[in-house]
N, C-alpha and C positions, 0 to 999 in steps of 0.2 A: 448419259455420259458413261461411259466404258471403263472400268477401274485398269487402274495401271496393273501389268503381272505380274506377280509376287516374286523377288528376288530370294531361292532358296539353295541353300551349300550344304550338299551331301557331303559328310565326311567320312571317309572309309578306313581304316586304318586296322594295325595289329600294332607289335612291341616294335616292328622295325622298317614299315613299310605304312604311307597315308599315301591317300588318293583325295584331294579336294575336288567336287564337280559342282558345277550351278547348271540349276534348273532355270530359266525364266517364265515358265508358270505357263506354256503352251501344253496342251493336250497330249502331243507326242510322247512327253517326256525324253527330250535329248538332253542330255546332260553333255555341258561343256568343262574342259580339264580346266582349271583356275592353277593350282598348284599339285609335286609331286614330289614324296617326300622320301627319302631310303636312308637307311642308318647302318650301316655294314657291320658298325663295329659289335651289334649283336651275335654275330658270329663268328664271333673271335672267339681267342683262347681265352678261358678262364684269367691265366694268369698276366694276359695283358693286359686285362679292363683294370686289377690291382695295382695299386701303386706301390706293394713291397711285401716282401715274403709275411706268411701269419706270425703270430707272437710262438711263445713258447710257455710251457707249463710245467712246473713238477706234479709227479704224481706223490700226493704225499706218503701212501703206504710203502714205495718202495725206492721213492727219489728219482726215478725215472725220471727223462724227462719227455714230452711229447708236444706234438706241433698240435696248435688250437684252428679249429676249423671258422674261417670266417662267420662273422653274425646273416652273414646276406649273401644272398648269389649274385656274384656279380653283372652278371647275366639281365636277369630282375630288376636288378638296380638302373642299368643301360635300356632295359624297355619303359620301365617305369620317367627318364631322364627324357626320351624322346616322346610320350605318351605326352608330358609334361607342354614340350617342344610344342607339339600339336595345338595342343589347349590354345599355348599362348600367340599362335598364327590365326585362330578362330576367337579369342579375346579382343584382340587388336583390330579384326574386321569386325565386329560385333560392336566396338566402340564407336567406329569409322561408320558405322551405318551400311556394309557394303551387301548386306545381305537381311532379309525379313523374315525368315525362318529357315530352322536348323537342324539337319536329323545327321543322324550318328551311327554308322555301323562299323561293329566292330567284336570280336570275341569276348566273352562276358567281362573276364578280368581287365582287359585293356577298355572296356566301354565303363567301367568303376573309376579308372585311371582316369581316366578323358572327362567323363563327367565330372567327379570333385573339382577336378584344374580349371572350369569353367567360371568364367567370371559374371556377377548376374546377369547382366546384357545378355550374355549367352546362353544362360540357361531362361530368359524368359526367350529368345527366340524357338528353342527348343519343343519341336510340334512330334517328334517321334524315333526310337532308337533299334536297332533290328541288332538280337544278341547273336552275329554270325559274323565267318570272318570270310569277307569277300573282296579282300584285296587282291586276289588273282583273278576273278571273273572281268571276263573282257567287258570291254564298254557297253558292247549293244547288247548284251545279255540282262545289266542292272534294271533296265526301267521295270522286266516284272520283278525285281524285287521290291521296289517301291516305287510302285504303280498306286496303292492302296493310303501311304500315308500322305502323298506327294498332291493328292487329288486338288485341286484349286479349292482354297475357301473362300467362303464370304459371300 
C-alpha cells in the first residue's frame, strides 16, 4: 500500500510581501500558489503609519523645548503587524489540518517574526527554514531552493 503524499506549505515572505505555495510531495517539486499576500502600507510615509505628531520635551539646562523621537520605527512596527498577519493565516491551516509539513523562507529578521507568531501546530509541522528572502524569485526557479529540504520522507 502506497502512502498518501505529503501535504507541505512553503511559506515565503519579507516585512510586506508572502507568497504561500503547496507542494503535494511529487518528485518534481511544483509548487501550487495557495495564497498571496502584499502590504503597501510599508511603504509609506513615516508619518502616516502615526497616529499623531511626537510628544514634546524641555530641555532642562536651557528650557528649550524639543520634539521627542518616537520609541519605534513605524515602519518595523507595520512589518512586524503583517509578519504577525502571516503567522496567523499558517495557524489557522495548521489547526485545520490543511497541510503536514511546513518550511519557511524568509530574511533573518522577518523569519524571527514569523517563527515566535507560530502556534504549536505550527511549529511541530515545521521540517525546515531557508534565512533568504525570495519573495521575487519567480515560480519555477524555487524548487532548487528547496529541492533538498522538500525531499519526501518516510
Amino acid at each position: 500500500m502506497t502512502a498518501l503524499p505529503q501535504k507541505t506549505w512553503v511559506v515565503i515572505a519579507d516585512g510586506m510581501r508572502a507568497r504561500i505555495l503547496q507542494w503535494e510531495g511529487d518528485d518534481r517539486f511544483t509548487p501550487a500558489t495557495k495564497e498571496e499576500l502584499y502590504d503597501a502600507s510599508v511603504h509609506g510615509f513615516a508619518r502616516d503609519l502615526k497616529s499623531d505628531a511626537p510628544g514634546r520635551a524641555f530641555d532642562t539646562g536651557s528650557g528649550a523645548r524639543h520634539a521627542m523621537q518616537p520609541r519605534h520605527d513605524p515602519h518595523e512596527l507595520e512589518k512586524e503587524r503583517f509578519e504577525r498577519h502571516v503567522a496567523s493565516i499558517v495557524n489557522e491551516a495548521a489547526g485545520r489540518k490543511a497541510f503536514d509539513r511546513l518550511v519557511i523562507a524568509a530574511p533573518p529578521k522577518a523569519l524571527g517574526h514569523l517563527r515566535d507568531a507560530l502556534g504549536e501546530p505550527a511549529r511541530k509541522c515545521l521540517i525546515g527554514e531557508i534565512h533568504k528572502d525570495l519573495v521575487k524569485t519567480p515560480q519555477h526557479e524555487l524548487a532548487s531552493h528547496f529541492r533538498d529540504i522538500l525531499k519526501p520522507q518516510g
